[in-house]
C-alpha angles and dihedrals in degrees: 000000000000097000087053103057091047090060097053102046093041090046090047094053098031080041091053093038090052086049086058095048090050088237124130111274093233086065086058087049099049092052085045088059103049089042088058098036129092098276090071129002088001094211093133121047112161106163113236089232100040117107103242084062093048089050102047086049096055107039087040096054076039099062089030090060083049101056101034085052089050093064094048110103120210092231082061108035087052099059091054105029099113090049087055096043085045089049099049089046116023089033109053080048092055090046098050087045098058101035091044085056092047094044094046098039098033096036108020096238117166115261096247094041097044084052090048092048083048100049089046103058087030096092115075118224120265079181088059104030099050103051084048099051082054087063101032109055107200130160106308091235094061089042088059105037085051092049102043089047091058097052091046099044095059089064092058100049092044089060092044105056083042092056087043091046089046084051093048098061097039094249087118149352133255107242124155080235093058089048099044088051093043098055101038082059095047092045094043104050078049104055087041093059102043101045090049097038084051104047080054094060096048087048090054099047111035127098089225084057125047086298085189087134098048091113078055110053104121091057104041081053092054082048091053097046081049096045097042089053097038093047092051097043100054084049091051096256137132096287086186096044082051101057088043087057099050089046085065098047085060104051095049102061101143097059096053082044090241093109115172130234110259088242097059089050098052086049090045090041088050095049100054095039091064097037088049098048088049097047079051087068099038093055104042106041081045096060091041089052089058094057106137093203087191097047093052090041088051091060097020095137096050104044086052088040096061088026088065087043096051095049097040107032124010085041101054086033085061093049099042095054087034107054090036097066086052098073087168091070101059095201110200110218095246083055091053096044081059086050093049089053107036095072094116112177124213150107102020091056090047083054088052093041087058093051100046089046079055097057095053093228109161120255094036091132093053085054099043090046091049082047101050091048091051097048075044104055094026092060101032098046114027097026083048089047100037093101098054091039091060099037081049089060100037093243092128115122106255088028103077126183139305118243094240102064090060 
């Protein structure tokens, strides 16, 4: 209880204080964190591998999916869907590539363990990116490539670092074949859920279904984001993917002619507002609460090393190929530098951190240690920055485009 209540009075102030600033309130959160944990005050110590910690990670980025995949419109999402498919998949190829060959040739890291490092910090953060787009209104079509992306990619990186851990211990080989049936197992339990699980909840809750439940809509939607996980999950599907997807049944009513009353938005828009904004605080002063100064000092010089190469290499490079084999989208240069800024890591690779340190594997603190720096520097440099960055470029909503970028 009392950790609790530390949280949410030091998130509410910080929270207020990093309005002020004009900086993602997650940034707040994280420095929050590390102030309270044991490193300093030591008011907050919530193990990285305990299960309250596991839990609050998961249903948070849960919740969070939900909500970010509730404010995507169709119109949008289909003029950039293959960007965002080329990105999750391509593209956490390209990044695990680049940053497994740094990590084996520049720091003489291991094959297996150099792939695993780079899978890990492959995938971007819904639970980042979405508060941050909140604050930060660009084009609509950035804001949703960015946030798709980050639901689908996890997928993706998550199956990754289980068929490397699985290699790792002999249980299984590393083929193209294992991985593409991984993940379209993975992806499509996922799609299928969510989008059931989804359609259910609108049918519940509108007023053009059996609308019984429309004075309940918040919590037949937190149902929905619960169920759709749950249900994927227990199939061997993307949980996560899952949660995104029925997010975005819901708030698209209309098109699948199931609209909801405009009281029962502004109760389902209230609610999460408030249970994503507390779950915020929860995961990221946790996770600044579970910095392990000696460990990152210990390998200081790798974990920058691969960080800097993350953000300024395997990153751009993902974007570049990615967004060039799209020709529909016609992307515009100022709208894929923001791309290349706004790949943010965080909760998901903690998640995975946590999973890789449980199985012993040799080599776990290196990784933690590479981990920790990159949610570090991603969210303390480019989700700072990301503000600047976009009024720079004129990707702003309300700004538009200069000529010369067509």
């Amino acid at each position: 209880m009392m950790i609790l209540l530390w949280v949410l009075v030091g998130g509410l102030l910080l929270g207020k204080l990093a309005e002020k600033l004009h900086i993602p309130d997650v940034v707040a959160f994280l420095i929050l964190g590390i102030i309270m944990g044991p490193s300093i005050l030591h008011w907050i110590s919530v193990p990285l591998m305990s299960q309250v910690n596991q839990f609050i990670l998961e249903f948070g980025a849960m919740l969070i999916l939900f909500d970010g995949g509730r404010g995507i419109q169709f119109s949008v999402l289909r003029q950039v869907w293959l960007s965002i498919v080329l990105l999750a998949t391509l593209g956490v190829f390209i990044t695990v590539a680049v940053v497994a060959g740094a990590a084996h040739w520049a720091f003489g890291m291991p094959w297996i363990l150099g792939l695993l490092t780079a899978s890990v910090v492959a995938s971007t953060d819904p639970a980042t990116l979405i508060p941050v787009f909140k604050q930060v209104p660009v084009l609509k079509k950035l804001q949703v490539t960015a946030e798709a992306e980050s639901a689908f990619n996890d997928a993706v990186g998550s199956i990754l670092v289980m068929v490397l851990l699985a290699a790792g211990s002999g249980k299984t080989r590393v083929s193209m074949l294992n991985l593409a049936s991984s993940f379209a197992q993975s992806a499509g339990m996922g799609l299928v859920c969510g989008g059931v699980i989804g359609l259910l909840g609108l049918y519940l809750v509108s007023y053009k279904g059996w609308g019984v439940f429309h004075e309940f809509g918040s919590l037949i939607m937190l149902a929905v984001a619960l169920g759709s996980f749950q249900l994927a999950e227990n199939l061997h599907g993307s949980g996560f993917m899952a949660a995104f997807v029925a997010g975005l049944v819901v708030g698209n009513g209309n098109t699948f002619h199931f609209p909801l009353a405009e009281h029962t938005q502004a109760n389902i828009r209230h609610f999460f507002n408030a249970i994503t904004l507390l779950m915020r605080m929860l995961i990221f002063e946790f996770l600044g609460s579970q910095v392990n100064f000696s460990l990152i000092a210990q390998y200081i010089w790798m974990g920058l090393g691969l960080t800097l190469v993350l953000m300024l290499i395997a990153r751009p490079a993902t974007v570049l190929v990615s967004t060039w084999l799209d020709k529909r989208a016609q992307w515009r240069w100022r709208e894929l530098l923001l791309l290349f800024w706004v790949r943010e890591t965080g909760v998901i690779p903690a998640v995975l951190t946590g999973v890789v340190a449980a199985t012993g594997i040799s080599g776990a603190s290196q990784l933690a240690a590479v981990t920790f720096l990159t949610i570090f520097m991603t969210i303390g440099v480019q989700a700072t920055s990301t503000r600047m960055v976009a009024r720079k470029l004129g990707v702003l909503e309300g700004q538009g485009l200069a000529v010369e970028d067509v």
